[in-house]
C-alpha positions in Angstrom: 23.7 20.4 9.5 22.7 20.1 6.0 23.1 23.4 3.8 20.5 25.0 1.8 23.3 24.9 -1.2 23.4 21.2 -1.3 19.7 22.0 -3.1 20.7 24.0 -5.8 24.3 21.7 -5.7 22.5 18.9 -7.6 20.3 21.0 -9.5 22.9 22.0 -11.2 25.0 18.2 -11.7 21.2 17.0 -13.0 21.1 19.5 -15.6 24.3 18.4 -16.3 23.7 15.1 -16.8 20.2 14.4 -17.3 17.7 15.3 -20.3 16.0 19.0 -20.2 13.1 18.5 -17.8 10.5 21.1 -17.5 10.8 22.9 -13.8 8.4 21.3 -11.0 5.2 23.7 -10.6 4.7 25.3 -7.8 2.7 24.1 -5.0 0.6 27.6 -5.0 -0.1 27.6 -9.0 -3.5 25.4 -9.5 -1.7 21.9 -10.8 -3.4 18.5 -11.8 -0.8 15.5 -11.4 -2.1 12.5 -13.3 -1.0 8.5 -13.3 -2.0 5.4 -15.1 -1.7 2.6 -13.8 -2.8 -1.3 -14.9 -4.8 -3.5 -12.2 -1.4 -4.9 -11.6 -0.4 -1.0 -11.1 2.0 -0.7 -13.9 1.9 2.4 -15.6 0.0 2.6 -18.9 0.8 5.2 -21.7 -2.6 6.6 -23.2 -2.6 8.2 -26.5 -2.4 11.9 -25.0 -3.8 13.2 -21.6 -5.4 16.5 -21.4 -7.1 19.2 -19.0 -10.7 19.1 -19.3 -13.1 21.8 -18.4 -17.2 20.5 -18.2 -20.5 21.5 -17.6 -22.5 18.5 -16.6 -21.4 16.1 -18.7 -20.1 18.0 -21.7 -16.8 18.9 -22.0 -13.8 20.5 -23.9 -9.9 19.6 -23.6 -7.0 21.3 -24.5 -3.1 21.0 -22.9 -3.5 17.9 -24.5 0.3 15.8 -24.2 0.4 12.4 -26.2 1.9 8.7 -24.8 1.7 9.8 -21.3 1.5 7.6 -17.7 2.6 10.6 -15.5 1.7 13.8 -15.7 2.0 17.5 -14.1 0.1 19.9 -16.2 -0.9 23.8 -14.6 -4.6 25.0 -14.5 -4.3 28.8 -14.6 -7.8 30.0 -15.0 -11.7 29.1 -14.7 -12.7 29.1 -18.6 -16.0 31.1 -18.7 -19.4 29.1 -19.1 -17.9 26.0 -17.2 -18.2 24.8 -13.6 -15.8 22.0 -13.1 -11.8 21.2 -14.1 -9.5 18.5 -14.2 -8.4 16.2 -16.4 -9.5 13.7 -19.5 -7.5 10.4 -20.5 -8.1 9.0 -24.1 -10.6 6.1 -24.9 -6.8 4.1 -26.4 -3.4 3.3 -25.0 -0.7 4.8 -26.9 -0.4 0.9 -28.8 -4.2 2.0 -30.1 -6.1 -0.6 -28.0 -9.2 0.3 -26.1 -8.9 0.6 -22.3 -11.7 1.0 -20.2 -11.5 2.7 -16.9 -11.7 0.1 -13.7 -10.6 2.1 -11.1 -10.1 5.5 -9.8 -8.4 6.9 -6.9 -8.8 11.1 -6.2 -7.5 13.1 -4.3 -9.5 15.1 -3.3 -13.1 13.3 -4.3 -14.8 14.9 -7.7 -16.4 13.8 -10.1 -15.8 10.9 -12.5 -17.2 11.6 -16.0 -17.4 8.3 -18.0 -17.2 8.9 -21.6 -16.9 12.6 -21.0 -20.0 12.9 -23.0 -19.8 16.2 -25.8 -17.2 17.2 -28.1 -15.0 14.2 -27.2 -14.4 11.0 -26.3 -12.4 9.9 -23.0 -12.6 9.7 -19.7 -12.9 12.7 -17.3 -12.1 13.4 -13.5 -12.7 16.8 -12.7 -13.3 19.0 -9.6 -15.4 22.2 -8.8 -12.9 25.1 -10.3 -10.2 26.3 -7.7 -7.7 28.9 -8.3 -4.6 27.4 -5.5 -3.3 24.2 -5.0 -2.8 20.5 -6.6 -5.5 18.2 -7.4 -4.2 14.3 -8.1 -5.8 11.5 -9.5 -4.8 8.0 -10.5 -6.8 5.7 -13.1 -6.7 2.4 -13.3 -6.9 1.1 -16.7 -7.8 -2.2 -18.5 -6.8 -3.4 -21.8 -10.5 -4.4 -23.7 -9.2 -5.3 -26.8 -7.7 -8.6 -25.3 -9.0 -12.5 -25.6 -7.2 -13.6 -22.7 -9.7 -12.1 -19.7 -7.5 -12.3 -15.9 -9.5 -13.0 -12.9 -8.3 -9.5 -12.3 -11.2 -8.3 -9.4 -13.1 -5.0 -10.9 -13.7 -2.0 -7.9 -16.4 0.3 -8.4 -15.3 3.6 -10.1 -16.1 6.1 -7.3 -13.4 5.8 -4.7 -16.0 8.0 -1.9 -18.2 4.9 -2.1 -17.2 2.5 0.5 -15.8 -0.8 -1.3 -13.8 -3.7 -0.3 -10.9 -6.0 -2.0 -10.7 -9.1 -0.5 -7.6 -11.8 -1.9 -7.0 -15.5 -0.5 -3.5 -16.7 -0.9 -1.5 -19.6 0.3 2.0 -19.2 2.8 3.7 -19.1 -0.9 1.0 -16.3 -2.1 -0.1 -18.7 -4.8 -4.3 -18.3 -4.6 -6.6 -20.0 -3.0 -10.4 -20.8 -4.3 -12.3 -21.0 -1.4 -15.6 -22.1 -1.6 -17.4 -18.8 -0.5 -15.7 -15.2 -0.4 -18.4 -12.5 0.5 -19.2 -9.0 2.2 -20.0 -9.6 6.1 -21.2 -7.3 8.7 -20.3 -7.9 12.3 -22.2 -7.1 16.4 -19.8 -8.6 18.6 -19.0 -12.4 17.0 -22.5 -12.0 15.4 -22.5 -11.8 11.9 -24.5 -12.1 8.5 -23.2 -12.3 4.4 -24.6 -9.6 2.4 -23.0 -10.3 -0.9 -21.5 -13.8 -1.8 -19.5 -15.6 -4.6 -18.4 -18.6 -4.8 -15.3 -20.5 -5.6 -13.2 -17.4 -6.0 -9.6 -16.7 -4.5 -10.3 -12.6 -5.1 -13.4 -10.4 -5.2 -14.5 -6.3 -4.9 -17.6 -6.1 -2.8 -19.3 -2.9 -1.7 -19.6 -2.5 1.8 -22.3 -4.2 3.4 -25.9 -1.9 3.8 -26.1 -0.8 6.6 -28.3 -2.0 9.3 -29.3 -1.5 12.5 -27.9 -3.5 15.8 -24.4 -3.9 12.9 -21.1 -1.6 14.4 -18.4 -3.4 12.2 -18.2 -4.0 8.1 -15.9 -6.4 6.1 -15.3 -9.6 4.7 -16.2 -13.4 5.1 -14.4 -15.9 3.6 -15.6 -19.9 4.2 -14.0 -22.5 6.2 -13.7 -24.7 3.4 -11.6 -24.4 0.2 -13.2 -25.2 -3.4 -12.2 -28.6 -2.9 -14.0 -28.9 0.2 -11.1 -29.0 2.4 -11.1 -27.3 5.9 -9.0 -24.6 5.9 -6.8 -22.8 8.5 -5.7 -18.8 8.9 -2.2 -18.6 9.0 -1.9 -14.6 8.6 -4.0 -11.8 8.2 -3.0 -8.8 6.5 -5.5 -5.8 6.6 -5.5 -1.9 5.7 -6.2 0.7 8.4 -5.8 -2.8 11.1 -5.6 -0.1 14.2 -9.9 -0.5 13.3 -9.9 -3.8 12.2 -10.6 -7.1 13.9 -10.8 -10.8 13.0 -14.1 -12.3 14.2 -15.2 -16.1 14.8 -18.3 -14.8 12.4 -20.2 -16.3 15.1 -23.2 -18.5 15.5 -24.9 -17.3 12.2 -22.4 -17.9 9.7 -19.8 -20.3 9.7 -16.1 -19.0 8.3 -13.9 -16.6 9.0 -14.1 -12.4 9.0 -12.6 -9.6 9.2 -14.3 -6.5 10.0 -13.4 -2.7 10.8 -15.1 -0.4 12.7 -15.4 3.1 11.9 -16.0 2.7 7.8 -17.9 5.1 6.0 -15.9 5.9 2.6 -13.4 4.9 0.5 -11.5 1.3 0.1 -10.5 -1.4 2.8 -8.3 -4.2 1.8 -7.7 -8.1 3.3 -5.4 -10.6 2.7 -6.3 -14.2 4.1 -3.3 -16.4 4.2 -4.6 -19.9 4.4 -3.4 -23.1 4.9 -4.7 -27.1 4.8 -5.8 -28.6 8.3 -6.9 -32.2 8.7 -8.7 -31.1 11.4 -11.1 -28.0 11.8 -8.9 -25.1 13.5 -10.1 -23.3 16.8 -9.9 -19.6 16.7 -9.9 -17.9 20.7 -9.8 -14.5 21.0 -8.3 -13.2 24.1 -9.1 -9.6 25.3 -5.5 -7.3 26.3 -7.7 -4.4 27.8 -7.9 -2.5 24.8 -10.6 -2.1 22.5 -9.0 -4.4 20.0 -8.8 -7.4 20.7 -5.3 -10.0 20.5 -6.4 -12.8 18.3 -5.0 -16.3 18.9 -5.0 -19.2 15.9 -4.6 -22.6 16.7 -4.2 -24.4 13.2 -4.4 -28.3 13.0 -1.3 -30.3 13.0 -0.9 -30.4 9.3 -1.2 -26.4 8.6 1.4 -24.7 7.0 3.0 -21.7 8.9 3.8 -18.6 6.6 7.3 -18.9 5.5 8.8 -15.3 5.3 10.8 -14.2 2.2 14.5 -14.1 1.2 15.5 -10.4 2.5 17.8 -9.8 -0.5 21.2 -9.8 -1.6 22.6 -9.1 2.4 25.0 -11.7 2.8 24.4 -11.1 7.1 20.3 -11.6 6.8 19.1 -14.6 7.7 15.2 -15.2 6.8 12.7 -16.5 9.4 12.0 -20.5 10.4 9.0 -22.2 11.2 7.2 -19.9 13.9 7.8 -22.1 17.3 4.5 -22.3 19.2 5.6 -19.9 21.4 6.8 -17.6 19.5 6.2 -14.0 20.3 3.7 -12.1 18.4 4.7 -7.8 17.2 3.3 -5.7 15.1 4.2 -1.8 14.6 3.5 1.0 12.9 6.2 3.6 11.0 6.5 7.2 9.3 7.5 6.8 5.9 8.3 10.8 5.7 8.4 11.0 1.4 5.7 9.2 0.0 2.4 10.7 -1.1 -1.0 9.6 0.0 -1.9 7.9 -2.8 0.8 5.2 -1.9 -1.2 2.5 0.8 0.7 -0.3 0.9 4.8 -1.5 0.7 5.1 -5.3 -0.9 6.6 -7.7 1.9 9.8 -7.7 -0.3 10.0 -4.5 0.1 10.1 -4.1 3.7 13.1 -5.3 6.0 11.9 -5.9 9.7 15.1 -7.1 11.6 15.1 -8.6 15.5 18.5 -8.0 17.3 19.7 -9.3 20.6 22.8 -6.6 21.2 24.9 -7.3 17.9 23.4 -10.4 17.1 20.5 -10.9 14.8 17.9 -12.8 16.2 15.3 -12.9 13.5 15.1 -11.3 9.6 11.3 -11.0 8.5 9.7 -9.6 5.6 6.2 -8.1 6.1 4.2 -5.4 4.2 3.1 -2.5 5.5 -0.2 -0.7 4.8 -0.9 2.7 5.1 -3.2 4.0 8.2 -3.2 7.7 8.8 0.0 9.4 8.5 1.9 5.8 9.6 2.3 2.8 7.6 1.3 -0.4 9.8 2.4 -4.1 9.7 0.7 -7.4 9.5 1.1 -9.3 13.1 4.7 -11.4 12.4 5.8 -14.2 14.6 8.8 -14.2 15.8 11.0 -16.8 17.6 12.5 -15.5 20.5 15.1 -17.2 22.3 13.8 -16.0 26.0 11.4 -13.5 26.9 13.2 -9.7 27.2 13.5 -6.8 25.4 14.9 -6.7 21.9 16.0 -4.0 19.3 13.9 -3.8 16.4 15.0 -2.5 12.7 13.5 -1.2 10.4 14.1 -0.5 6.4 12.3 0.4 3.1 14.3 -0.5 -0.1 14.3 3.0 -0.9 14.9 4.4 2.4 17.3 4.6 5.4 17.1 2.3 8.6 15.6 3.1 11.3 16.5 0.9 15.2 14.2 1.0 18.1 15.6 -0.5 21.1 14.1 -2.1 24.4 11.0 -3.5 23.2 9.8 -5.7 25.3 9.2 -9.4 23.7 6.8 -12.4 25.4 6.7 -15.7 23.9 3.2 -16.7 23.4 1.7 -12.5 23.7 1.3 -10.1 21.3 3.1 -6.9 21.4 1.2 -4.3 19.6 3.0 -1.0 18.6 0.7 0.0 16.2 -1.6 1.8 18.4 -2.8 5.6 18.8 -1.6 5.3 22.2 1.9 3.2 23.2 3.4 2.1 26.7 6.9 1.5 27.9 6.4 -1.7 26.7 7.2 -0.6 22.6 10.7 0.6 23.8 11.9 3.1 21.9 8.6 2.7 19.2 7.1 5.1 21.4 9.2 8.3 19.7 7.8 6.7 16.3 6.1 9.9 15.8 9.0 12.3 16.3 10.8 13.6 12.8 13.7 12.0 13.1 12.4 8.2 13.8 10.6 8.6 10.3 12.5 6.4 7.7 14.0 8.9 4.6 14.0 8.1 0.9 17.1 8.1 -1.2 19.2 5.2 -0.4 19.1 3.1 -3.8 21.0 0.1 -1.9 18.2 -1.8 -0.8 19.7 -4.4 1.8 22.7 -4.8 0.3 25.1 -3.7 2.8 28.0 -4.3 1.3 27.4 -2.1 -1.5 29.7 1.2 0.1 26.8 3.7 0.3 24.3 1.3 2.3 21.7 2.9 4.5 22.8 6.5 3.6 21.9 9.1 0.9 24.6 10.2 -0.9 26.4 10.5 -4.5 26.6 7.1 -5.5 22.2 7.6 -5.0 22.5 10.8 -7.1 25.0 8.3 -9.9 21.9 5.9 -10.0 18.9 8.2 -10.6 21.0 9.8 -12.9 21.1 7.1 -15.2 17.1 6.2 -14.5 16.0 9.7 -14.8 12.8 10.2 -17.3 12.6 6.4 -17.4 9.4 4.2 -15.7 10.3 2.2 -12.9 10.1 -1.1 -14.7 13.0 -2.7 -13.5 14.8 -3.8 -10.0 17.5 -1.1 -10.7 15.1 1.6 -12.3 12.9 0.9 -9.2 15.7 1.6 -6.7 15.5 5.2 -7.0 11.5 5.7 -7.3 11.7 7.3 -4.3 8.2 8.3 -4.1 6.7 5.2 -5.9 4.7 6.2 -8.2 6.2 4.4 -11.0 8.6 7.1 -12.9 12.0 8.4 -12.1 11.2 12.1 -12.1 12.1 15.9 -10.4 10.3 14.5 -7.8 12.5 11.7 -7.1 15.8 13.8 -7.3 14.2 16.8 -5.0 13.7 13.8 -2.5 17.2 12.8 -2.7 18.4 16.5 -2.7 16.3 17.3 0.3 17.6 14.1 2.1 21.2 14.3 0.9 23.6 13.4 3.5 21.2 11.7 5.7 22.5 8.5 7.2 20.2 5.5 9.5 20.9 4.3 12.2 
């Protein structure tokens, strides 16, 4: 049983070997935590951030702290004459260049104050004043004073208003220009475009208006590249996919959706993997006796099947082949017990999902995972089974410990979906997913090396490592290793995770 000493054990070795830090505030103290963040989510020093206090539109700052990404800052009082409180970026980075806010993700939802008309120039997020608690907020920032415009996608600035991100890539995640990307709303297999663009491989759509006779909202994307080839759907990766659904778009639009039910604020987000087919693909969709639906692709002969990714420096994993066509389909979901809400989605390379057969592995397969409630959910993965039986499953963060669920039961040619509200005997051991100790646990900095001597447990040689990353930004592979949390800076809150977790070993 871990001690409550082990706490205040590496307290005291951090203060021995780190930089003075202030002290985290306390949860019970009012508290605004602040990031900026890119469109490519790298953090972005502003010339200072501040707390701001408003009334309507005007507003004052003070608490002001320059060449910031990542902030904690305390709000101890309601300052008389104003109604709302939170917090202002400047107009420039800390290099002096114009930024201009893109993007903005609250939690809770206020009040987003462009220009934070009054006695200064910014941008303000602020909330009705509260005396207890934490607010957070993340901006998303882009550079203006640049001549070299991305195809970076802009969202709307108010997260409450329901928006959607939709990307086209290739099996090698290279984009893909399709001939028509656009918002789609769905009745059945029914379904009509309510905004379009064309010859785009990204795009930020609101969600489609409402109407009448309409019970699911998402994204269309065209059967045809830009160069007027048919394409195929190789993968699909989706936010909050427990409510999602990929539709034949029906008799009134010809292409391919994706559509949730249930979607009334904030962001959705959809991935189309694509490949080439010399012949036009077939898309069934066979019902399991659920409300979701199991959705079968059929590519044409010359499709390309998604390739998985290398699973790092391991010298035992072995990355996926060619999906057989019988290969069975799985898709899960996971606790990730240490990473804040604002965190909806783990890179493929990131994520570890393992097939063993007793000792032997059967299968290695990278796949992001994308937040849905308190779990974090996979894309479908195909998986080439030697027979039909049940299988052990692993599971591992880069960050975190492993996690193995045994006696899930594989079919070659089915789905097995453990990603539900609901799970049978069928997910094997996946069905305890939601007991504490199934969660996966940040603090291992060994990513899937496992020959590095402290593999798949939290221990000193993690405590050596943020050590030598503390008060830095997680720019690196190494500095990254031990940004527990993810939010882009090695920080107190990365080493109370590790303390808190010390000692904790996968399985």
């Amino acid at each position: 049983m871990r001690k409550w000493y082990f706490s205040l054990l590496f307290f005291l070795l951090f203060a021995f070997f780190a930089s003075p830090v202030s002290a985290a505030i306390p949860e019970p103290t009012p508290f605004v935590r602040v990031h900026i963040v890119n469109p490519q989510l790298t953090p972005v020093q502003m010339e200072d951030v501040c707390r701001a206090d408003c009334k309507g539109n005007a507003c004052i700052k003070s608490l002001c702290t320059p060449d910031r990404a990542n902030l904690n800052f305390g709000v101890k009082q309601n300052t008389s004459g104003y109604s709302t409180k939170g917090v202002r970026i400047s107009k420039r980075n800390s290099n002096g260049q114009n930024s201009t806010v893109v993007g903005i993700t609250p939690q809770p939802a206020g009040t987003h104050i462009q220009g934070c008309r009054g006695s200064f120039a910014g941008s303000c997020y602020v909330w009705p004043n509260w005396n207890t608690g934490k607010r957070a907020v993340t901006f998303v920032v882009k550079n203006t004073d640049t001549s070299n415009p991305t195809n970076t996608p802009t969202p709307p600035l108010s997260t409450p208003t329901p928006y959607l991100e939709i990307k086209v890539v290739n099996p090698q995640l290279t984009p893909v220009r399709m001939k028509s990307i656009c918002s789609s709303r769905c009745n059945n297999n029914n379904c009509d475009n309510s905004f379009c663009d064309s010859n785009k491989d990204a795009k930020i759509f609101a969600k489609s208006p409402t109407k009448n006779g309409f019970d699911r909202y998402g994204a269309r994307i065209s059967k045809k590249n830009s160069a007027d080839k048919n394409m195929v759907i190789v993968e699909v990766e989706a936010s909050n996919s427990n409510q999602g659904k990929l539709d034949k778009c029906g008799s009134d639009v010809s292409g391919f959706c994706y559509t949730w039910s249930n979607w009334n604020t904030g962001k959705r987000e959809i991935t189309f993997k694509v490949g080439l087919s010399s012949v036009t693909p077939t898309l069934t969709i066979t019902p399991t006796g659920t409300p979701t639906p199991t959705v079968t692709m059929t590519p044409g002969p010359s499709s390309t099947p998604t390739p998985s990714l290398t699973a790092g420096p391991s010298p035992t994993t072995t990355p996926s082949t060619t999906p057989a066509p019988d290969a069975a389909r799985f898709r899960f979901k996971i606790k990730l017990a240490d990473l804040p809400i604002a965190v909806d989605h783990i890179n493929a390379e990131d994520v570890l999902i393992e097939v063993l057969d007793g000792p032997t592995l059967v299968q290695a397969v990278n796949r992001a995972l994308t937040r849905g409630g308190d779990y974090y959910i996979s894309g479908d993965m195909m998986l080439n089974i030697p027979v039909s039986k049940t299988y052990t499953i692993s599971v591992k963060v880069k960050t975190t410990t492993r996690q193995t669920f045994a006696n899930v039961n594989l079919i070659q040619g089915e789905l097995r979906d453990c990603s539900g509200v609901t799970l049978d005997n069928n997910c094997g051991e996946l069905v305890g997913v939601t007991n504490a100790d199934r969660a996966l646990y940040s603090g291992d900095s060994d990513g899937f090396n496992n020959e590095s001597g402290s593999y798949n447990k939290i221990d000193s040689a993690d405590l050596q490592v943020l050590i030598t990353y503390y008060n830095q930004t997680a720019s690196t592979d190494a500095s990254r290793a031990v940004d527990f949390n993810m939010d882009g800076q090695i920080d107190i809150n990365d080493f109370e995770i590790l303390a808190k977790n010390y000692g904790l070993q996968g399985i």
